[in-house]
Every structure is written in C-alpha cells, then in structure tokens.
N, C-alpha and C positions, 0 to 999 in steps of 0.2 A: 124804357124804350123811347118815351118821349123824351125827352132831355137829348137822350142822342140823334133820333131827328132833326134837332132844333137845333144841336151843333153842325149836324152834317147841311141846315140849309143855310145858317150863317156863313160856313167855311165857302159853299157854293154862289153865295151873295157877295161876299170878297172876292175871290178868285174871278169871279166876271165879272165885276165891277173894275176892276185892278184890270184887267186882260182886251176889256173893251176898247180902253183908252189910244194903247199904239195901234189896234187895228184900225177905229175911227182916222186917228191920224192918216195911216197908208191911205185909206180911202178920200179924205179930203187929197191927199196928195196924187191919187192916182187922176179922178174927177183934174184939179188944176194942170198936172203936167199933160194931159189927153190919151197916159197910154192904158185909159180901160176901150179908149176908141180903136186902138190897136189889137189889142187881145182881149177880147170881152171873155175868154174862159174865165182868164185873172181875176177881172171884175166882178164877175159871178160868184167865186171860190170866197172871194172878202169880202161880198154880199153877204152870201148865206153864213158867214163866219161872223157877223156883225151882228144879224137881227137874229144868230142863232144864242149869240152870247146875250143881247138886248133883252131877249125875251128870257132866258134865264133869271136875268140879273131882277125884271121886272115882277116875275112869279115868286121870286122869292123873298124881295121887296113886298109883296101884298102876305104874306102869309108871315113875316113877322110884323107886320101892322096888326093882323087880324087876331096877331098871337098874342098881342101888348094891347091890345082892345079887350080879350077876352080877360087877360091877368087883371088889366082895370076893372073891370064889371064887380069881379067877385070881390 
C-alpha cells in the first residue's frame, strides 16, 4: 500500500508541476495585458487554479523529501 501511495504522489507531483507552468504563464499574461482589470471573475478562476495547483505541487514536494529523509536514516 505504500509503494502505491508514493506512486500516486509522484504522479500528482508531476502533473502539477507540468500543469502549473501554462497557467503561471496566462496569469503573467493576464496581469500585463490588464484584462484581469476587466473581468476580475477570470482573474480569480486562474488564481485559485494557480495557488491550488502550487500548493499541491508543494505538499508533495515535502513528503518525498521527508520520504528520502526517512529511506536515509535507516
């Protein structure tokens, strides 16, 4: 069961690692071009799709640290 955890957080650690990148982009692009000044819904939706992906990306970033910390010890 752990083995397959630790697959399914690798696969969740690429996928939004990989997935972050063109969203970042839209969002520098929305900020430059001003139309989150237009439609702040937009803005919002690729907000929360940004720091939802970011935070992802980050929790599972520390739990294969914590995981290759632990495989060290022993």
């Amino acid at each position: 069961m752990k083995k397959l955890t630790s697959k399914i957080i690798r696969t969740l650690c690429t996928i939004s690692t990989i997935a972050i990148i063109p969203v970042a982009i839209l969002e520098i692009y929305e900020i430059i071009s001003g139309t989150a000044a237009v439609d702040p819904h937009l803005g919002n939706l690729t907000e929360g799709i940004f720091w939802s992906l970011f935070a992802v990306s980050q929790l599972c970033n520390w739990y294969i640290c914590k995981h290759n910390r632990e495989k060290a010890a022993l």
